[in-house]
N, C-alpha and C positions, 0 to 999 in steps of 0.2 A: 222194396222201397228204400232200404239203407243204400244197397247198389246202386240207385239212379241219383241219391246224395253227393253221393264220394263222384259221379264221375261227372256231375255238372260242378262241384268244385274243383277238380281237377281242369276240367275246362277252362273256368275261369282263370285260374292261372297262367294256364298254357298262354292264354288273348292279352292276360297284362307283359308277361314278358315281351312277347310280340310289338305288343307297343312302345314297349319303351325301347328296343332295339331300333324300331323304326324313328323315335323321337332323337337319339343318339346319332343316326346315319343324317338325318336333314339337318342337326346344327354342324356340322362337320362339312357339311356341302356348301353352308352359308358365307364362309371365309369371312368372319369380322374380326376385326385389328384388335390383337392382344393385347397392343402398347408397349411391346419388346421389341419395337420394328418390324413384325409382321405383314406381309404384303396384305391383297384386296381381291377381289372376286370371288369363286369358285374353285380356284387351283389350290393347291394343298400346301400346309406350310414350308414342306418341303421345298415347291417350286420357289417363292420368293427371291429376289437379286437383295444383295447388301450393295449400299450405296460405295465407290471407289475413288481414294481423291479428296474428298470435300473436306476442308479443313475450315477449322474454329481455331483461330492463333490468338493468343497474346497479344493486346496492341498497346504501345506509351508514346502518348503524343504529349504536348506542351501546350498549357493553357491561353487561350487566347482571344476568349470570351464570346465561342463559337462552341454549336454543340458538336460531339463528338462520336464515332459510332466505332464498334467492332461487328464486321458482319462475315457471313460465311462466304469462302470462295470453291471451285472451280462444283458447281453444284448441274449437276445434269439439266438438259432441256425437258420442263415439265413440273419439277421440283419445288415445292413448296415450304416457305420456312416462318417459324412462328416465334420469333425473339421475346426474350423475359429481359431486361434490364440490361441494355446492348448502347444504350446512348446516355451521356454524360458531357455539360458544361462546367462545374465546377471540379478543381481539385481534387485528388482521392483514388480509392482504389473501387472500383466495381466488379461485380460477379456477373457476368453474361450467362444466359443461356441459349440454345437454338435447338428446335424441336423441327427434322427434315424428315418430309415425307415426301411418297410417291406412287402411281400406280404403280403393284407388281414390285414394289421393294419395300424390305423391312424398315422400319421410322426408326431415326437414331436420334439422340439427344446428346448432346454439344455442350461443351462448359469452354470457357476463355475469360480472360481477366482488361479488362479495359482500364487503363493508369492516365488519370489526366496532370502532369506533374507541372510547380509552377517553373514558368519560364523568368527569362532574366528583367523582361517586362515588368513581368506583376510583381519580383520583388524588389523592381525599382520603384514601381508606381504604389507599393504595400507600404517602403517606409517611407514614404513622401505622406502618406494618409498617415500615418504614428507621426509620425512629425509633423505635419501639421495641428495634434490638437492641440486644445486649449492647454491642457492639463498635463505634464509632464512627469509620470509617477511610474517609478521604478527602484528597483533595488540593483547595483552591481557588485562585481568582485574580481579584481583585478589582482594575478597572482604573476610573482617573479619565480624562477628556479635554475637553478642551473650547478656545476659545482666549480667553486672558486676559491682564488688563493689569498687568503687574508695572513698577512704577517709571515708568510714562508709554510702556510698551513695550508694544505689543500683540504676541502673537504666539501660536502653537501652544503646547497643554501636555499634559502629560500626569503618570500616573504609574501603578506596577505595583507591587502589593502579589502578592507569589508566595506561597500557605502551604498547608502538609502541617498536618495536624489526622489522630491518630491517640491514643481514647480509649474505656478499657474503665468500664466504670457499672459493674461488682460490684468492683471494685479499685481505683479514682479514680485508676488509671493515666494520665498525661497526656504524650504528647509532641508538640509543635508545633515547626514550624518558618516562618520568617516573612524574606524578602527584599523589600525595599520599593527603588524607585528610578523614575528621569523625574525632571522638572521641577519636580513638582509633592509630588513625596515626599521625602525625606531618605533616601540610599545606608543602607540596615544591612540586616545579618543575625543576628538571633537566634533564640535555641533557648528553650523553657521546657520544664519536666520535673519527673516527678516525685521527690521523693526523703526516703520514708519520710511524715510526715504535711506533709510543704512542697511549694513548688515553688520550683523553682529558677531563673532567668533566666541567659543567659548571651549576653555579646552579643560578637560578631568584631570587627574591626578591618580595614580594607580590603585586609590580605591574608590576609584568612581567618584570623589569628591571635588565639586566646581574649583579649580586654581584660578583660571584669570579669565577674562569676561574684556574684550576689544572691537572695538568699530574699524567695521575695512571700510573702504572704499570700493565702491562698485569693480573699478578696473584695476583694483590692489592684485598682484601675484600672490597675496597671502591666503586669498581665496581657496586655490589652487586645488580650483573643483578636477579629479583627474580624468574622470568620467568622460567630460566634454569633449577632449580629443579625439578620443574610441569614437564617440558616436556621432563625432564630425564627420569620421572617416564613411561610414555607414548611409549617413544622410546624401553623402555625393557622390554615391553609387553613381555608374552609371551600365544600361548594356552590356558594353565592350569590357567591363570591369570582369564578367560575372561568366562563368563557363562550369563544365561538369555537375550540374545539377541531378540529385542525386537522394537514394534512399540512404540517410544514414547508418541504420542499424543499432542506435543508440537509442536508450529508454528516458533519455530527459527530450532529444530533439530529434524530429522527425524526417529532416532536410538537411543534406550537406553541399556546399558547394566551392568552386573555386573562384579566388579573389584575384587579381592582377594589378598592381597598383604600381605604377613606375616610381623608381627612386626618387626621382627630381619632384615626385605629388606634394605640393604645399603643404599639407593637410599631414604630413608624414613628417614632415620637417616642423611644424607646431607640434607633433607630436613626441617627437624628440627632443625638444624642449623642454615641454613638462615631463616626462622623464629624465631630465637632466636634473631637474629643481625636484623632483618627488620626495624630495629627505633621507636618502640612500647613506646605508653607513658606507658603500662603496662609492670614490668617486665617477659618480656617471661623466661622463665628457666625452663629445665626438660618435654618440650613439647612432648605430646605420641600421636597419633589417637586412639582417642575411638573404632571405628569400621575398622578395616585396610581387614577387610574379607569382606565387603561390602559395597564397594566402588560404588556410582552409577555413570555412564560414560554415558555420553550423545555424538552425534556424527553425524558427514552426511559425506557421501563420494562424492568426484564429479566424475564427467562421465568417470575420467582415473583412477579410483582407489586411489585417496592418500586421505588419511585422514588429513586432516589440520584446520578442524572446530571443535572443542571439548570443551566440558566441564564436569568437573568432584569436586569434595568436599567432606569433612568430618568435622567431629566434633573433635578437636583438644581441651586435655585435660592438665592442667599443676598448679600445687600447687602454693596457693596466701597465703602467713599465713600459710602453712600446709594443707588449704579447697583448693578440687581441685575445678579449674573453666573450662567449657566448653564453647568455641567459634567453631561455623560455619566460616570455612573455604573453600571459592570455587574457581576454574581457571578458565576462559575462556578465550579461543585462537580463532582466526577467520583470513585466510587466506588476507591479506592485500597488495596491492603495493602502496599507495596513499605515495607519499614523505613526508619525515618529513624536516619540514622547520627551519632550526638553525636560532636563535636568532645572532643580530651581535655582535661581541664582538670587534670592537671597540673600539682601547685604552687601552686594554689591553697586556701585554704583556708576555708572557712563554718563551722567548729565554734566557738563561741560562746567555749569555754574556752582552747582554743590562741589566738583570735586576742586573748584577755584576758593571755594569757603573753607575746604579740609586744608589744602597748602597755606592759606593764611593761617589758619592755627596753629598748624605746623614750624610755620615762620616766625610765628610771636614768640612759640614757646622757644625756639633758635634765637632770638634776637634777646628773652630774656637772659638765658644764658650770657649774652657777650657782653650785657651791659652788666652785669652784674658784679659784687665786688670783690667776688672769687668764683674761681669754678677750676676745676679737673678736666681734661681731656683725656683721653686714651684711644689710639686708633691704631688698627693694622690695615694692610694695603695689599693685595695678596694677588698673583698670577701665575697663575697653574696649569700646566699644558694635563694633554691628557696622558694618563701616564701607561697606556699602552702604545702609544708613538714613539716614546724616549723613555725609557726608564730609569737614564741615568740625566735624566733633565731635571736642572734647580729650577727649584722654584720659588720666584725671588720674591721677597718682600717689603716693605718699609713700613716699620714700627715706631710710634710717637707717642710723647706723652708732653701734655700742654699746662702748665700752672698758670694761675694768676690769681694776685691777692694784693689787694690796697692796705696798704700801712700809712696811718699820717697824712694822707692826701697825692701820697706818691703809687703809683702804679708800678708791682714788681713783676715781673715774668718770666720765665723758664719753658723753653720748647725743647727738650733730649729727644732727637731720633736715632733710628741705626735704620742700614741697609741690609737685607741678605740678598746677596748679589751676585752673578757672574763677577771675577777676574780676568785678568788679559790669558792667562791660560784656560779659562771656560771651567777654573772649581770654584767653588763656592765659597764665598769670603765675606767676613761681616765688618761692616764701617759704621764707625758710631760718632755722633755730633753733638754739643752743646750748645745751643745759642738762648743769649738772656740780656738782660740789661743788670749794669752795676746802677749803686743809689745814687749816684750823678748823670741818671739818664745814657750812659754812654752805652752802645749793644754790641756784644763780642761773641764772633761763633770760635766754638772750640772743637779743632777737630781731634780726635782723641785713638787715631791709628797711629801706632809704633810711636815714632816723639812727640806731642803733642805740638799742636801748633792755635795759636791764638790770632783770632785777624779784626779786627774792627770794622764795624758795617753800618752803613744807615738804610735810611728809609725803613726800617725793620721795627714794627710794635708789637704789643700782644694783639691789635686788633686784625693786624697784618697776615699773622701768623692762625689767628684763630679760621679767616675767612679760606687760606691755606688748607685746612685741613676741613672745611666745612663746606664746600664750594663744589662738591660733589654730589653731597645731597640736597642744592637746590634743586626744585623744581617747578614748573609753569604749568597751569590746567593743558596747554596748548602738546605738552608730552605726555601726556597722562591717559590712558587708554581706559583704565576705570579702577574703582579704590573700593576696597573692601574693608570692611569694622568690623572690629574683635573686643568685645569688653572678655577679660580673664585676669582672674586676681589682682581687682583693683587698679587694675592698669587699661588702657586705650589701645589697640594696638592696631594701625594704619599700614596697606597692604597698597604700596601705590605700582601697580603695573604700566612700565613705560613703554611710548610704540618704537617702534623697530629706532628711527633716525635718533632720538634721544637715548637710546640704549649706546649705541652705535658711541657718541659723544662720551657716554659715563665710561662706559672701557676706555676709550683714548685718555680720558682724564688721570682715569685709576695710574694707567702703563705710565702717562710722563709725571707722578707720583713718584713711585717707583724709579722712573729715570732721571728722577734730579738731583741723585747723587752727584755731589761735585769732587767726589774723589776724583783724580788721573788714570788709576789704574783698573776704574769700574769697565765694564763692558754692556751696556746699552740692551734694556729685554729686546729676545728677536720673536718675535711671534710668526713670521712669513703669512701675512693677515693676507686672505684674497677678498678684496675690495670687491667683485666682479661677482665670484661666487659665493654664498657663504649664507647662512640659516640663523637668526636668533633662536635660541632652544628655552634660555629663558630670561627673564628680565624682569627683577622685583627687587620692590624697595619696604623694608618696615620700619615703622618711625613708632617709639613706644613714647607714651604720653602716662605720666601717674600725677595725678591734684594738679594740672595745668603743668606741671614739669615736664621736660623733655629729658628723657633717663637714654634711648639708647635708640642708634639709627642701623641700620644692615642693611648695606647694596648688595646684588651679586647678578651681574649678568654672565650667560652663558652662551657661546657662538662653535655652531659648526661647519669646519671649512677645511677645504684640502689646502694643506701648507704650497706655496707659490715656492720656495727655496728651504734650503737646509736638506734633511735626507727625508728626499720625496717619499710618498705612502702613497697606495691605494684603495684606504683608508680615510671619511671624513675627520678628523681630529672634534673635540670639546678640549676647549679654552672656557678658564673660569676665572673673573675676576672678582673681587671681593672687595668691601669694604667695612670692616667692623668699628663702628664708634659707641663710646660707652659716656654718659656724661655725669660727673661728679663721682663717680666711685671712689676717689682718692681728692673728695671735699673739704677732708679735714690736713689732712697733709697738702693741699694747695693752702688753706687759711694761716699756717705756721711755716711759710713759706718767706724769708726776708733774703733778698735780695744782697750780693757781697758790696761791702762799702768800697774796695777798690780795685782796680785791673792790677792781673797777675798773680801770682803762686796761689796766694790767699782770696782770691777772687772765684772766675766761674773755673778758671782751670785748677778746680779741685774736687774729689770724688763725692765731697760732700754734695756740690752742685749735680751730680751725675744722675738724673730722673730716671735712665734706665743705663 
């Protein structure tokens, strides 16, 4: 019984291996596709062909708002192919696949890259769409570099112009903002804005504190948004402008290309203007593009098509001394809404008819003084080159002191100035003058260089002599760009900021100040002023007011310009002219002030008379 156990399970055994040998033999006969390429029927994997030839390349075409394929070529008669992501219309880069099969050869699987890159087209027709909207919001950043010879100094320069540009076209909404610094720029920060049918200027002071507060004019140069030129240039793109388009390689932009802009392009020549005027401590003049044919333009579009991320530069060439110099010049623009935050201004005031109510006050308390029946003058006069152009340059001046005081119904007066002056040999010389009236009304200047000399003069009063030294700090609401209020220990203190043309007028005043020394042997300020070129840097007047009294006035305009003659620079200079007047300081030594009862020795030509 155990024996007929053991050999009916032995049996058994014996029937399952059997079967499954047989199960093994018929899927092996079956030939179904692996999915490694594997041929088809009954023949063995062995037999299978591999396909020979059939390529999946690479394709870069240019966008043209057609769709676009990569497909497989030189593919045998019979051959079937089954693409993953082979067609594209927009920009980009795609991953292709192809899956080729066939009777009797193994299936292979294909990889290729399909590139739709923009053409010169879309990135004319991209910034024609950024330019057209409404809305004009961006940040740029325009940077100089190069290394140059200031003063017989060669060395590294640079400089960084940082500006927000943030403008709507159906509401001439404008706000800007503008940080300029390096070597090669002048430290500021201004704001320009709009306000009602003006714009307004407003420039900081190096700790970010409001200094002056002006009204341009829509078409003023003062503007001198620099932005707008770059993205002139941009805007009139055209086709033929635009070649080598290309993967940049770069992790801010995605697209590089080349620019072609002919020398004689308008748009290149306004460009070079405002780089002429940009505020350079070098004199810009005669500025060219080294390279205006190859231009390289860097660039990313976003997902609607408008180009609004760029950046592009050249090497900008222009004679220093005659040797030309080359500076690196580059833009970048970068789409931006982040609000620009205005500084407050505070105290300050632009409205035409208030700041006409402050110079009446200002006038009353000026006119009290002259009427009155003593008062003190004292004024300095001052022009001062900048003292890294000339180091061994005077700087000349003209110092006065003015009495007057009623005695008895008689008006006495004393005007003592001096000159610090150029000589005919160009040192420095000082000339001193008396001029007054004796108690018989009669008025004698006395010139008091080496012999003294005494001369009699008319037309010549205190009222004369007062408007003389006072007639520089008039002013008209119609000069006046806007005035600022300081109440500080008990005093008033008026901040009257003038525009460009009446600044312009105060320095000429101050110079023939200054040049009306009537010595022989003076020599005349030479400032080599260029009328054509040149930058007011700054221009402020403060008028101190205490109990209705006028105590003390302070001009000082400052102008930067490359000198027209004398020993040329390539270098902008600062010219500072000055005015300091003090009123009534020496109030009481004007009240004890009597006039000499007769001309000569014991007259004004004596030390006693000598104010300064």
């Amino acid at each position: 019984m155990n024996k007929k156990i053991i050999f009916v399970i032995a049996a058994c055994l014996v029937c399952l291996m059997l079967a499954t040998c047989l199960v093994a033999c018929g899927e092996k006969g079956n030939g179904t596709n692996n999915g490694n390429g594997g041929g088809s029927g009954n023949q063995g994997e062995s037999t299978l062909k591999e396909f020979e030839g059939v390529k999946f390349e690479d394709v870069e075409v240019e966008y043209n708002g057609q769709e676009h394929s990569v497909v497989v070529d030189n593919l045998p008669t019979g051959a079937a192919v089954e693409y993953t992501s082979n067609t594209a219309t927009d920009i980009g880069e795609y991953q292709a696949k192809a899956v080729v099969s066939k009777e009797g050869y193994k299936s292979v699987t294909l990889n290729a890259k399909l590139t739709v890159m923009p053409s010169a087209s879309l990135i004319v027709e991209s910034r024609k769409a950024a330019a057209d909207e409404n809305e004009q919001n961006y940040d740029f950043f325009i940077n100089l570099n190069g290394t140059v010879d200031i003063s017989g100094v060669s060395q590294s320069a640079n400089g960084n112009y940082d500006g927000k540009y943030r403008f709507n076209k159906n509401t001439g909404e404008l706000k800007f903002r503008r940080e300029t610094s390096g070597l090669l720029l002048y430290d500021s920060i201004e704001y320009i804005y709009s306000q009602n049918d003006s714009k307004i200027k407003l420039v900081q002071n190096e700790k970010q504190e409001v200094k002056k507060i002006s009204v341009v004019a829509n078409d003023e140069e003062e503007l001198n948004l620099m932005n707008l030129p770059f993205v002139s240039i941009v805007d009139a793109l055209e086709e033929g402008n635009i070649s080598e388009i290309k993967y940049s390689g770069k992790s801010d932009y995605k697209y590089t290309a080349t620019l072609s802009l002919h020398s004689d392009n308008a748009l290149l020549s306004k460009l070079y203007a405002k780089l002429e005027k940009m505020g350079t401590k070098l004199n810009f003049k005669g500025v060219e593009v080294s390279n205006p044919m190859s231009i390289k333009f860097d660039f990313n579009l976003d997902k609607n098509y408008k180009l609004t991320d760029f950046q592009f530069g050249a090497d900008v060439s222009f004679p220093v001394k005659g040797v030309p110099l080359t500076i690196a010049v580059s833009y970048k623009q970068s789409a931006s809404t982040k609000a620009i935050s205005l500084p407050s201004a505070n105290g300050f005031v632009t409205d035409k008819t208030k700041i006409g109510e402050v110079i009446s006050e200002i006038d009353s308390a000026l006119d009290r003084v002259k009427q009155s029946s003593a008062y003190s003058l004292d004024l300095t006069a001052t022009n001062e080159f900048d003292p890294g152009w000339n180091v061994t340059a005077t700087t000349d001046k003209y110092f006065a002191r003015l009495y007057k005081n009623t005695t008895d119904g008689r008006v006495d007066f004393n005007h003592s100035f001096e000159y610090k002056a150029h000589n005919e040999n160009d040192d420095s010389d000082s000339f001193k003058f008396t001029l007054g009236n004796i108690q018989n009304g009669d008025v004698y200047l006395i010139s008091r260089k080496g012999t003294n000399t005494q001369t009699q003069v008319n037309g010549v009063s205190v009222n004369t002599q007062f408007d003389l030294l006072t007639s520089i700090i008039k002013a008209n609401a119609s000069n006046i760009d806007c005035i600022k209020k300081v109440e500080k220990d008990g005093s008033t203190f008026y901040y009257l900021y003038q525009n460009n043309q009446s600044t312009y007028g105060v320095q000429s005043k101050i110079v023939d100040l200054i040049n009306s020394n009537p010595a022989d042997e003076v020599t005349d300020v030479q400032n080599y002023f260029n009328a054509q070129e040149n930058e007011v840097a700054n221009s402020e007047m403060v008028v101190e007011i205490k109990n209705g009294q006028l105590v003390a006035v302070n001009v000082q305009t400052d102008l930067r310009y490359c000198p027209t003659g004398g020993e040329y620079t390539e270098e902008n200079i600062l010219l500072t002219n000055k005015i300091e007047l003090t009123v009534n300081e020496k109030l009481e030594k004007a009240q004890e002030y009597v006039a000499p009862e007769k001309y000569g020795r014991n007259g004004l030509n004596n030390a006693k008379y000598y104010l300064l």
